[in-house]
C-alpha positions in Angstrom: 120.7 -294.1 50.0 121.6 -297.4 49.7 118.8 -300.3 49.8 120.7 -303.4 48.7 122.0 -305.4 51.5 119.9 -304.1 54.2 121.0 -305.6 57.4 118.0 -306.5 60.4 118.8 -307.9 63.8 115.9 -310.1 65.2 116.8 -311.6 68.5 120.7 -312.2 67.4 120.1 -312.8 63.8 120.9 -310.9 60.9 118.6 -311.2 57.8 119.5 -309.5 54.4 116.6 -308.0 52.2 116.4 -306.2 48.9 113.7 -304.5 47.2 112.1 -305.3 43.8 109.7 -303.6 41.9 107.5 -304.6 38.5 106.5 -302.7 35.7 102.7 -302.5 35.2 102.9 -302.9 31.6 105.0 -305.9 31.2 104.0 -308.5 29.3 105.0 -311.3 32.2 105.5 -310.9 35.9 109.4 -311.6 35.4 110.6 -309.5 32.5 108.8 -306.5 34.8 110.5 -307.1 37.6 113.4 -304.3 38.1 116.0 -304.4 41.2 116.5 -301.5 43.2 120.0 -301.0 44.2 121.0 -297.3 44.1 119.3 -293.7 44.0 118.9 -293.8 40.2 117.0 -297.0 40.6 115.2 -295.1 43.2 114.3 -292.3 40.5 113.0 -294.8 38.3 110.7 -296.6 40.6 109.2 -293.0 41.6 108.6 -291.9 38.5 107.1 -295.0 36.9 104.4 -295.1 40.1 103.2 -291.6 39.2 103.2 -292.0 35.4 101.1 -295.0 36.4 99.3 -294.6 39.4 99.8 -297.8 40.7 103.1 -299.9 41.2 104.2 -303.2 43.2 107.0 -303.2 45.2 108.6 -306.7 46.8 111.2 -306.8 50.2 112.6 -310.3 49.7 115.6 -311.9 51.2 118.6 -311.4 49.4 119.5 -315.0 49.6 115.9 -316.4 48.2 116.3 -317.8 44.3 112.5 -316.4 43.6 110.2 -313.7 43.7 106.9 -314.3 45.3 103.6 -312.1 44.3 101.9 -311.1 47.1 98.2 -312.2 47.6 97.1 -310.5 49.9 97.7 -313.3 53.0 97.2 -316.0 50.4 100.9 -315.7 48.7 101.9 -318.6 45.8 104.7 -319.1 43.8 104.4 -317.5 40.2 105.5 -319.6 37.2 106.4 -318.3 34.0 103.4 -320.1 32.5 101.0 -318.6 34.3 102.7 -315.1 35.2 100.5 -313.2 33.0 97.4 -314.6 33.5 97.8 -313.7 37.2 99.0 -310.5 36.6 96.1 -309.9 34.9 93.9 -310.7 37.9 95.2 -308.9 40.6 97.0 -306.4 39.2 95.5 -303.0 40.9 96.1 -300.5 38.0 92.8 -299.9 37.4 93.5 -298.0 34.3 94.3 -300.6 32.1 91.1 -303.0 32.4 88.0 -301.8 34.0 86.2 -304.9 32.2 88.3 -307.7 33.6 88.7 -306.2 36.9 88.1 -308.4 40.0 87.4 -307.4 43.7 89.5 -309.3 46.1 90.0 -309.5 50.5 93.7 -307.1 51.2 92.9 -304.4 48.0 94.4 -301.4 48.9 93.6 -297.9 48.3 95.3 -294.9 49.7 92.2 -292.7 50.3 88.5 -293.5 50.0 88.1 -291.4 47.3 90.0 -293.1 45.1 88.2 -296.6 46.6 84.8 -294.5 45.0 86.4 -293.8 42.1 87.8 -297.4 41.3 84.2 -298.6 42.1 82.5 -296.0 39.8 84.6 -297.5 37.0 83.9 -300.5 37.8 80.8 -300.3 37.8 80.2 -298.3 34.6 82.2 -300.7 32.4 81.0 -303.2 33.4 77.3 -302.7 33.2 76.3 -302.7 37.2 74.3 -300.4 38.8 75.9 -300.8 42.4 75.3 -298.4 44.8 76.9 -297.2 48.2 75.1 -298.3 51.1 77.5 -298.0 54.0 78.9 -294.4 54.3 80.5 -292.8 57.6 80.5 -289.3 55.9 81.9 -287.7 59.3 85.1 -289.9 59.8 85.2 -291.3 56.6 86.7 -294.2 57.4 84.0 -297.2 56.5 82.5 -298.0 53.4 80.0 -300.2 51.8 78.4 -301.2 48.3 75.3 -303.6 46.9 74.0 -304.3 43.9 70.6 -304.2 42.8 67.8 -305.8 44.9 68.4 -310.2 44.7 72.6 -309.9 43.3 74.2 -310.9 45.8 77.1 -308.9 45.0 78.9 -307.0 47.9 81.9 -304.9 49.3 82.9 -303.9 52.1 85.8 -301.8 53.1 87.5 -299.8 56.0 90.3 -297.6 57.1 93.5 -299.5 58.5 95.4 -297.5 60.8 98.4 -299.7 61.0 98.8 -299.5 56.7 97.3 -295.6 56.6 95.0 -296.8 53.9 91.5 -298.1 53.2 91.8 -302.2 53.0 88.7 -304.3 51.5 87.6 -306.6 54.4 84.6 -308.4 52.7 83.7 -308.8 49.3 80.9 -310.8 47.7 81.9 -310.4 43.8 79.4 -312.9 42.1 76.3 -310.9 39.8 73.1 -312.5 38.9 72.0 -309.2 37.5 72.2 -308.5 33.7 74.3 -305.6 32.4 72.2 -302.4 32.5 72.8 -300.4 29.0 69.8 -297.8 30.6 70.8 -296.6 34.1 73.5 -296.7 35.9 73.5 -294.4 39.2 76.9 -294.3 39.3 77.3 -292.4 35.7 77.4 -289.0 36.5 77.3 -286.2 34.2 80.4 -284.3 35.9 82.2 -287.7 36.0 81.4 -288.2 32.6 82.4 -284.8 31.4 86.3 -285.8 33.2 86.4 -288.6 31.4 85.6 -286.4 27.6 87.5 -283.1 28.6 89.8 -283.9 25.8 86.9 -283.9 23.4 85.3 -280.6 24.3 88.6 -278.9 23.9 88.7 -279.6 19.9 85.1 -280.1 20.0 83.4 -277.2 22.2 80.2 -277.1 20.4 79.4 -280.8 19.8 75.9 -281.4 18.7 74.2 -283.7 21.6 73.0 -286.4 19.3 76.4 -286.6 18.9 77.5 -287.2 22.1 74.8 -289.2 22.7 76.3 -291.6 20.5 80.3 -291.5 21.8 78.7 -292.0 25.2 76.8 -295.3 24.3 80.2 -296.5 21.8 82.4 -295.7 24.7 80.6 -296.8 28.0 77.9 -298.6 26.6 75.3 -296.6 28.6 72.2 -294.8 26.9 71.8 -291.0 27.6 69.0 -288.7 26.7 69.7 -285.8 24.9 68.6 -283.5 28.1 71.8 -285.5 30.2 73.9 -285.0 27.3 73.4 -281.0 27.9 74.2 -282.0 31.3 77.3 -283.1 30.5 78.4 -279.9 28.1 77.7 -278.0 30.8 79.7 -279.4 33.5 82.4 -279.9 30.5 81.9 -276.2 29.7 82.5 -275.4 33.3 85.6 -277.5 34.2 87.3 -275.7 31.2 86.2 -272.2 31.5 85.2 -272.1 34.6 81.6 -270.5 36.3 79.9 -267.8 34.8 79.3 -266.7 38.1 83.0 -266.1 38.9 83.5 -264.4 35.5 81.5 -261.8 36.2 82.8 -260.9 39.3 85.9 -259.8 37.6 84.0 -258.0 35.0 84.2 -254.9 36.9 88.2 -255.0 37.5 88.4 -255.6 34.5 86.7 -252.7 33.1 88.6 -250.5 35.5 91.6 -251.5 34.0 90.4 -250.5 30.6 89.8 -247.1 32.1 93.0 -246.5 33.6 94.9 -247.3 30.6 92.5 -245.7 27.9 90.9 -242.8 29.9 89.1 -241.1 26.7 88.0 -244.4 25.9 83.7 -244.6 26.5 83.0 -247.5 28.4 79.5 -248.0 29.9 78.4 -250.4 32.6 74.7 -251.2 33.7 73.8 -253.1 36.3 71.2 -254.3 38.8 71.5 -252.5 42.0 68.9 -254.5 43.7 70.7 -257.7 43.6 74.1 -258.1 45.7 76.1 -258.2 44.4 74.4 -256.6 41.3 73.5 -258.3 38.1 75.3 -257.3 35.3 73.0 -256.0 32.7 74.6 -254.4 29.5 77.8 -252.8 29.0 78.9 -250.0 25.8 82.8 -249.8 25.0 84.0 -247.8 22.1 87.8 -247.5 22.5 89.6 -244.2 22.2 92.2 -245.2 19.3 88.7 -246.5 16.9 87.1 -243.2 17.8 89.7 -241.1 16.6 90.5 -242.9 13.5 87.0 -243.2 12.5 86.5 -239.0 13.2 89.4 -238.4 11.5 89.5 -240.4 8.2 86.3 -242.8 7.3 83.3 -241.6 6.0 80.7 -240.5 8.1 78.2 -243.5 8.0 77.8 -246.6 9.6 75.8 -249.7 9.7 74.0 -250.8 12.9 73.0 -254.7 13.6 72.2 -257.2 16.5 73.0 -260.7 16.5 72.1 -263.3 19.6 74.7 -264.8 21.8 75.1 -268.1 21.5 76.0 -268.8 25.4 74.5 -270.4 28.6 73.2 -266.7 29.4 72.0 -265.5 25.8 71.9 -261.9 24.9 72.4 -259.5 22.0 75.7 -258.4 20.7 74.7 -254.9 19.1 77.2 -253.2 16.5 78.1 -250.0 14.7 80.6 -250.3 11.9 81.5 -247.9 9.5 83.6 -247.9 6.4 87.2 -247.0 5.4 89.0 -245.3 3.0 89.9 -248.3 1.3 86.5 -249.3 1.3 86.6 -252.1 4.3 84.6 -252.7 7.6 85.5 -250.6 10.3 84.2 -251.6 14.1 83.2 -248.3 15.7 81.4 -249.5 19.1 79.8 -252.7 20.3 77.9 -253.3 23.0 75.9 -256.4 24.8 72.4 -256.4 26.3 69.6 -258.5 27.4 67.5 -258.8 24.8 66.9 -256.6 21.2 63.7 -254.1 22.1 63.3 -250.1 21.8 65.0 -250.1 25.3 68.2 -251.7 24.1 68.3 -249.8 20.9 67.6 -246.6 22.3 70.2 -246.6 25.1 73.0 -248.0 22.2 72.0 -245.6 19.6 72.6 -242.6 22.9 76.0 -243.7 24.3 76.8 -244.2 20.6 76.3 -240.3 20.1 78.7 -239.4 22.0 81.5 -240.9 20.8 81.0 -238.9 17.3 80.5 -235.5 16.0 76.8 -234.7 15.2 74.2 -232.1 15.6 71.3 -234.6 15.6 72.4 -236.8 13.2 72.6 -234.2 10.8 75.4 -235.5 7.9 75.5 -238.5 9.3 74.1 -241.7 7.3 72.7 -244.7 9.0 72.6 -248.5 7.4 70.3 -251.0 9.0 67.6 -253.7 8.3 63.8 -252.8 9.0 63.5 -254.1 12.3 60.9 -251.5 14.1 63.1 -251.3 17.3 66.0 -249.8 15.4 63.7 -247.3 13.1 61.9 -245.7 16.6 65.8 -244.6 18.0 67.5 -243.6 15.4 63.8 -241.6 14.8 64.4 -240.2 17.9 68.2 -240.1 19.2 69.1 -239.1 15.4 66.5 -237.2 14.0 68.9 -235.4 11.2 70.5 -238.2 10.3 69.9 -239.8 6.8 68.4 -243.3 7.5 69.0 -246.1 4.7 68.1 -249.8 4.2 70.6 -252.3 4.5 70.5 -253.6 0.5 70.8 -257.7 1.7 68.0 -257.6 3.8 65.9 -255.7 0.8 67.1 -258.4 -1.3 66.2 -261.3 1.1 62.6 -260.4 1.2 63.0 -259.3 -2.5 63.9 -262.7 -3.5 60.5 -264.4 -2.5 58.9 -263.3 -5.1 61.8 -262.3 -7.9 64.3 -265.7 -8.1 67.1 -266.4 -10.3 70.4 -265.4 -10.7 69.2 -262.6 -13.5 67.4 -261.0 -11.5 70.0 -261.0 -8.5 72.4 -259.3 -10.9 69.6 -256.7 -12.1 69.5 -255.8 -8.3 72.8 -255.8 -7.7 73.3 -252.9 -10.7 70.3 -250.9 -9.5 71.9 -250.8 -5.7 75.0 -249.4 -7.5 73.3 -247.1 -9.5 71.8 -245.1 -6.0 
């Protein structure tokens, strides 16, 4: 594909073009300015315009001595001297300069909802709380945008079937209005959260006083704490995805589990009334853990909830026994709604059988003294010898008795049972 030298007959004469493009980042219009005059040239040009998003391409006649800039009808000669400055002005690569960006008549956009998205920017760095106005949501092919009430800023802009692209027609760009560091309609949480994916990915539990503050140093707009949750959330969704559609596996993927573990215990309640149903609380105790624990740990565990720290909350209820060598071994888990008699009950029943008992007899049971957890094993383990979990003793101990002396003198007793 050659493009130098291109040859075009108009009414018995021949005209010679070639095609120039410039680099977005140059520091003046002429050291940017690139030929293209084979397929490699070609391979450049393409893959600078996606890496950028935006690129200027020139047909000039071969036989002109200098490049003209286009200007959208109004088209001038471009110095050296004053290359950058207008390079700076018109140049639509809106990613470099939101700040110094300037509407013009003949901007171009390929779609309008990349028009929306250059005037959301625009409006958000620099301060204006413009709004659209003029919206043909069915054809989508017109669109218009004020300021606030007495600016007499204004854009309007419309599809161009000859160019396949939205064009600017009218444009007003003047502002009488002050920069508004408060509102700003067009600062949206889920735009927002786009802009600080990045963040959340090393970040996933930033504090929102925190973001409250990269928000206002980075777009100089002041958020409440309640629109900084907002903004997690939709952050939390983009990367993870909806909760909603997570659970809607959850039952494929137990399945799974089943097939390959068969004399593994897994345990799935749900809401039946709800379609499709609610997922309540699930119990999985996998067939490898259950064996190893029968067959060489010692017969006692330890039993405790702890909250979920998700959109959804919950409990995350635990057995864990002990090893040989003395170390934590994770028997059964399961989740459920909240930590009550109900929850306990049902965990403390799937978790007999997965192990050898006859009512708890020879089996020893570790927990705090929460009232929930003393009522089932009371009743689902009757036999069972039921101990106190010596840290929680010792929290509540150390109310009244403080000081490392007497932390060591109940260490030593502990030890001595």
């Amino acid at each position: 594909m050659e493009l130098e030298g291109i040859i075009k007959e108009d009414l018995g004469v021949k005209y010679e073009f070639c095609l120039w493009y410039h680099l977005p980042n140059a520091l003046s219009f002429l050291e940017g300015l690139k030929r293209v005059t084979d397929d490699i040239c070609v391979g450049n040009m393409s893959k600078i315009a996606v890496e950028n998003r935006a690129l200027s391409v020139y047909v000039v006649s071969d036989k002109d001595d200098e490049i003209y800039e286009p200007d959208f009808g109004n088209s001038a000669k471009v110095s050296d001297e004053d290359a950058s400055e207008e390079d700076d002005s018109q140049d639509l690569d809106y990613e470099l300069s939101h700040e110094k960006f300037k509407w013009i008549v003949g901007q171009v956009f390929s779609t309008p909802i990349e028009l929306k998205e250059a005037i959301r920017k625009y409006a958000i760095h620099q301060g204006r709380n413009v709004k659209f106005c003029l919206s043909d949501k069915s054809k989508l092919n017109k669109l218009g945008v004020r300021c606030i009430d007495g600016c007499p800023f204004k854009l309007y802009a419309s599809w161009d079937k000859t160019r396949a692209s939205f064009i600017v027609k009218k444009v007003n760009g003047d502002h009488t209005c002050q920069r508004n560091i408060a509102f700003n309609c067009q600062f949206k949480a889920s735009w927002c959260a786009d802009q600080l994916l990045n963040l959340f990915k090393s970040k996933p539990h930033i504090p929102s006083t925190e973001l409250v503050d990269i928000v206002r140093k980075e777009f100089r707009i002041i958020i409440s704490k309640g629109f900084a949750y907002k903004i997690k959330y939709a952050a939390h969704r983009r990367l993870h995805g909806s909760m909603k559609q997570h659970y809607l596996k959850f039952m494929s993927y137990v399945g799974v589990l089943e097939q390959s573990k068969p004399n593994s215990h897994f345990i799935v309640v749900t809401d039946p009334c709800t379609n499709p149903p609610t997922f309540q609380k699930i119990f999985v105790c996998f067939e490898g853990v259950k064996d190893g624990w029968v067959g060489g740990c010692k017969k006692i565990f330890c039993i405790d909830g702890c909250f979920l720290k998700t959109f959804l909350g919950g409990m995350l209820l635990s057995a864990v026994g002990r090893d040989p060598n003395e170390k934590m071994y994770l028997l059964a888990w399961a989740v459920v709604e909240d930590e009550n008699n109900e929850s306990w009950q049902w965990f403390i029943y799937e978790l007999k059988k997965c192990v050898p008992h006859d009512n708890g007899k020879e089996l020893i049971v570790i927990s705090d003294e929460h009232q929930s957890i003393l009522r089932a094993v009371q009743l689902e383990l009757p036999k069972a010898e039921h101990r106190h979990c010596a840290r929680h003793i010792y929290a509540n101990w150390n109310k009244s008795f403080k000081g490392e002396e007497m932390k060591l003198l109940f260490l030593e007793m502990c030890q001595s049972i």
